[in-house]
C-alpha positions in Angstrom: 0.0 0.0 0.0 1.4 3.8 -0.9 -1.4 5.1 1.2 -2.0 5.0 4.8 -6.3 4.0 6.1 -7.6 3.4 9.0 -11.1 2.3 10.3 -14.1 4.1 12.0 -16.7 1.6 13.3 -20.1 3.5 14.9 -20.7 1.4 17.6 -22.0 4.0 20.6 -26.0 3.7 19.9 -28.2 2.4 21.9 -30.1 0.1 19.5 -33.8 1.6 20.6 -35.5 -0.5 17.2 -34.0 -3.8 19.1 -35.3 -2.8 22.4 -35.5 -4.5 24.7 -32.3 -6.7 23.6 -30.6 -3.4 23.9 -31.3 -2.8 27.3 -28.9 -5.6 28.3 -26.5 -5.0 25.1 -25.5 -2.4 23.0 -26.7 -3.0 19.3 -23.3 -4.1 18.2 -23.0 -6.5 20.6 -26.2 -8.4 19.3 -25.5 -11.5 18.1 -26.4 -12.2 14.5 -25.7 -15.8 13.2 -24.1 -16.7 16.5 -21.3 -13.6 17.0 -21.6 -10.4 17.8 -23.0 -8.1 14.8 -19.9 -5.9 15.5 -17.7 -9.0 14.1 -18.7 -8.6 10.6 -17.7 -5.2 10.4 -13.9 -6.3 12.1 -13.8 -9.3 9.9 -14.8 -6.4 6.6 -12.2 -4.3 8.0 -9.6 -7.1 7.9 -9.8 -8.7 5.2 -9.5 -5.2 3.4 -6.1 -5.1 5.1 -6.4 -2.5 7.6 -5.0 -2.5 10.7 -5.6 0.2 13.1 -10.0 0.5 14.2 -11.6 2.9 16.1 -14.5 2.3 17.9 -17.0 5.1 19.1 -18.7 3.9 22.4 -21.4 5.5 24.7 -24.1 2.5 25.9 -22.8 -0.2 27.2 -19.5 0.8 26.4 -17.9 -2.1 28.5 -19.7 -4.6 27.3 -18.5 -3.5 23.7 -14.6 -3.4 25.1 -14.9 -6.9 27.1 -16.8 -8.4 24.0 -14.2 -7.1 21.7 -10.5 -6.5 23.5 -7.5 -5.1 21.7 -8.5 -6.5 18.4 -5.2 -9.1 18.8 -8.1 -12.2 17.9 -7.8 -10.4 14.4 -4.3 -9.3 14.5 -4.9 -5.4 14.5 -5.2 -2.7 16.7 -8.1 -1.9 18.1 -8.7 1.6 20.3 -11.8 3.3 21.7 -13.4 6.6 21.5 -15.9 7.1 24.6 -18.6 9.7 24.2 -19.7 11.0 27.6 -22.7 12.3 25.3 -23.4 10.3 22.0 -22.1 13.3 19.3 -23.6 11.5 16.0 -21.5 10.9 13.0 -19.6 14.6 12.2 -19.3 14.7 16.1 -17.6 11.0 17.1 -15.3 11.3 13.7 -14.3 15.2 15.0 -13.9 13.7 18.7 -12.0 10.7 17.5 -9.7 12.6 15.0 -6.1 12.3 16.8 -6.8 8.3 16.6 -7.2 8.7 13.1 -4.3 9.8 11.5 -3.7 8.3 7.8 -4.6 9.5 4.4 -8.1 7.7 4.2 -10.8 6.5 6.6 -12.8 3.4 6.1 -16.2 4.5 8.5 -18.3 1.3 9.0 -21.1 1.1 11.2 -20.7 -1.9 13.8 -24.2 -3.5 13.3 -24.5 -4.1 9.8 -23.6 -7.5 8.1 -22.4 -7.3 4.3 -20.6 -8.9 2.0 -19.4 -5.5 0.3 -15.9 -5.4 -1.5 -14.8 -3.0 0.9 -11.1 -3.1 -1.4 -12.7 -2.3 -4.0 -14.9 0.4 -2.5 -11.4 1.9 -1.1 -9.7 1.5 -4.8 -12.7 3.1 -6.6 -12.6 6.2 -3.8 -8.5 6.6 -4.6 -9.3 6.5 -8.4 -12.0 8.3 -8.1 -11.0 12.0 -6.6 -13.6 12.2 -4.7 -13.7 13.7 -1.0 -16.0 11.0 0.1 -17.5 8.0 -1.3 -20.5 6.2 0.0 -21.4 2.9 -0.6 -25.0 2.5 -1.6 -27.7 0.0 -3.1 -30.1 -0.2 -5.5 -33.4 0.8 -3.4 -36.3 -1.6 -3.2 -37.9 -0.3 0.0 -38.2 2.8 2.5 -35.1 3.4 4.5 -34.0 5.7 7.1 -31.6 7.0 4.6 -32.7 7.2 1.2 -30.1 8.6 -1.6 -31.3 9.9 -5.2 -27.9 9.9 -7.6 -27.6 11.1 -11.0 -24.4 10.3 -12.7 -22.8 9.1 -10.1 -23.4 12.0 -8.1 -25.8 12.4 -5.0 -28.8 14.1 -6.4 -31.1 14.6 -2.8 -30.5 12.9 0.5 -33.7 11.6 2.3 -36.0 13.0 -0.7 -35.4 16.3 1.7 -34.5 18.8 -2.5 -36.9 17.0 -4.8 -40.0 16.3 -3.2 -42.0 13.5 -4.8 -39.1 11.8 -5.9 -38.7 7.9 -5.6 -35.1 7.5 -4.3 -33.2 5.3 -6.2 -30.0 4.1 -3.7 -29.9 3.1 0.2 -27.4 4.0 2.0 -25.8 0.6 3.4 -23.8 2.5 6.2 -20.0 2.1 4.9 -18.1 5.4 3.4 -14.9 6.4 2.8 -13.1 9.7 3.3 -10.1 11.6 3.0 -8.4 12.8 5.6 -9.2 16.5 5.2 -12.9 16.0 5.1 
């Protein structure tokens, strides 16, 4: 690599649409297929050959450290973030920015489960210039976030600039950025 990345995995929420598993377990922590739903997004991060994560942390946050460690059962670092007050995405990535020094940042959330090329999603942000890149899908249903694109560029977030609009991409909660963003 002639580039230096490191990950960003959103893993401070408190899970209130899996109440009440989340009152004993913060989302990530949920098992899905018999692991913790926060091991997908490790296992993503890993096989894309990263080796430094971040984890933002607010419910629980003990439970998500104990579950999780020092990320040595994947053979990469692993370091937290703890928010005394849960400061949503621009916020936890602001917080967390002296953990994050390299020239791109992989931002995951911790409790989705994908089988994304998350080496080519990094390889298509390099080539592609951009500041940002988020990976999306074709949509088939209501979301909570909705993304209309044009030409490969974002077009209206959430339907919130072109009302009656049928939104044509989901957000699927993986991005990547530059450092300077």
């Amino acid at each position: 690599m002639d580039y230096t990345i490191k990950a960003f995995v959103f893993g401070a929420g408190y899970g209130t649409r899996l109440q009440p598993l989340t009152h004993i377990r913060p989302k990530v922590c949920v098992p899905v297929a018999g692991q913790p739903a926060i091991f997908y997004a490790i296992d993503r991060i890993v096989d894309a050959g990263i080796n430094h994560c971040v984890i933002n942390l607010h419910h629980l946050p003990d439970i998500v450290k104990n579950t999780i460690g020092d990320g040595s059962r994947w053979g990469i670092d692993v370091s937290y973030s703890f928010e005394k007050q849960i400061l949503e995405t621009g916020g936890a990535l602001k917080y967390a920015e002296h953990k994050l020094s390299a020239d791109y940042i992989l931002i995951y959330n911790g409790d989705i489960v994908t089988d994304v090329d998350i080496c080519g999603v990094i390889e298509n942000h390099r080539q592609s210039g951009a500041a940002a890149t988020l990976v999306c899908a074709s949509w088939c249903e209501p979301k909570q976030i909705t993304i209309g694109c044009n030409n490969n560029s974002i077009i209206d977030i959430r339907n919130s600039l072109t009302a009656g609009r049928v939104p044509s991409h989901t957000f699927l909660g993986i991005h990547v950025i530059n450092r300077d963003v």
